[in-house]
C-alpha positions, -999 to 999 in steps of 0.1 A, spaced: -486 259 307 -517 248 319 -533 274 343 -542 262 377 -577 278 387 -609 273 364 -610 307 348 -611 312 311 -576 319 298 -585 329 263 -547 325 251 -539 292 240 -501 269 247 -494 275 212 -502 317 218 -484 320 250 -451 297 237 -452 325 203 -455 351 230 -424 336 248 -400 332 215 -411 368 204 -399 381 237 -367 365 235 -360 375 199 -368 414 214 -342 406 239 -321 394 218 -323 424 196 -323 454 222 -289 434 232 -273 427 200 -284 471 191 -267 477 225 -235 456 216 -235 482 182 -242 510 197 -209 503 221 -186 495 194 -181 458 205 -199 444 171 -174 462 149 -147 438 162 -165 408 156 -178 422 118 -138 428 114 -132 397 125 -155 378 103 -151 397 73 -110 384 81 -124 350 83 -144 351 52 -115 365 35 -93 339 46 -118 308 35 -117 324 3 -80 330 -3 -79 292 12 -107 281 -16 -86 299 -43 -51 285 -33 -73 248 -32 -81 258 -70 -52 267 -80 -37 233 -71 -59 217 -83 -59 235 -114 -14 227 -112 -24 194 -107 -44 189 -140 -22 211 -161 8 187 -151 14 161 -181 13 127 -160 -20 139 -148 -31 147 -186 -17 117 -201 -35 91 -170 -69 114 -177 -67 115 -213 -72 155 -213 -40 159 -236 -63 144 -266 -84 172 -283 -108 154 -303 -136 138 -286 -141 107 -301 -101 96 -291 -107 110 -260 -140 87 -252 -117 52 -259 -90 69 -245 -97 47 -215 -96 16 -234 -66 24 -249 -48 28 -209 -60 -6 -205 -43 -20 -236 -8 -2 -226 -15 -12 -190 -21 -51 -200 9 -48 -227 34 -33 -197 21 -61 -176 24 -88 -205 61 -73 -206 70 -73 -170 54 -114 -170 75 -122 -196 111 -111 -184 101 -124 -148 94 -158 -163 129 -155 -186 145 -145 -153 134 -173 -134 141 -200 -165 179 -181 -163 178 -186 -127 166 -225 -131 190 -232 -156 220 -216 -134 205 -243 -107 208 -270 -127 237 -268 -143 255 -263 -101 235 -294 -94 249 -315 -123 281 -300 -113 278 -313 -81 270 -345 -91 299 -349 -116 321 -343 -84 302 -363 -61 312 -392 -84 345 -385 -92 347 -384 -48 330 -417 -48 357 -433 -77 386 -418 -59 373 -431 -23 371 -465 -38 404 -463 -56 414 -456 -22 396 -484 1 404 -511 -25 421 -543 -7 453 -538 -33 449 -498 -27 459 -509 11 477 -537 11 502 -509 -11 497 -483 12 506 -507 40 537 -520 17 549 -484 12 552 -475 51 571 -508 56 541 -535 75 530 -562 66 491 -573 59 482 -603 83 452 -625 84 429 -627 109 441 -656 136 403 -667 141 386 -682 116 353 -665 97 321 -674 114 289 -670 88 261 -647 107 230 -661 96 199 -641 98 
């Protein structure tokens, strides 16, 4: 606030901004000992006492599961709080590693025996299928032989006849 005329103001910006926030926090004041004196700050002190008891029946439930949560045995066993002397309980992490490498070693191991099972099973169908793929082969030419026909036809009572026309070589 800058003053308009030329007169000497002998208050200062700073002075008449401290005069300003001191009258406001007066305000303030004569209104909040008003609200008091009328009964409506009891409600709202009730009502934050309530809310303050509430955060702190919240905080302790929080603790208490918390506190479940590391009394339950998985939790002790994974954190290595079971163990009671200090020096175990420093490796203690080292020693999850090992069992954690070992379980995974393990679970490797019958996954690759599983898929070998699984290989040999294919094979074994494959050379199956080959056995029988020759054995249909034999047969189909057992069947398609010129004396396999010429019988066939013999059996259902024709005869085999030459072609009329004689063979022509194709040449390439």
């Amino acid at each position: 606030m800058i003053p308009h005329n030329d007169e000497f103001n002998p208050q200062t910006e700073e002075d008449l901004r401290r005069l300003e926030e001191d009258e406001e926090f007066r305000r303030r004041v004569r209104q909040e000992v008003r609200r008091i004196q009328s009964g409506d700050a009891d409600e709202d002190i009730e009502r934050d006492i309530a809310e303050e008891q509430s955060e702190r029946e919240e905080a302790e439930a929080a603790e208490e599961r918390e506190r479940k949560r590391r009394s339950a045995l998985t939790w002790q066993i994974f954190s290595g709080s079971i163990l009671t002397s200090r020096h175990v309980a420093g490796n203690y992490h080292y020693l999850v590693v090992i069992a954690v490498m070992c379980l995974l070693s393990i679970m490797v191991m019958f996954w690759s025996l599983y898929t070998d099972s699984r290989y040999s099973r294919m094979e074994r169908d494959v050379q199956l299928l080959r056995e029988r793929s020759i054995r249909l082969q034999e047969e189909l030419y057992r069947k398609t032989t010129h004396q396999a026909i010429r019988e066939e036809l013999a059996r259902r009572g024709m005869d085999l006849q030459d072609p009329k026309t004689t063979k022509a070589v194709v040449e390439d």
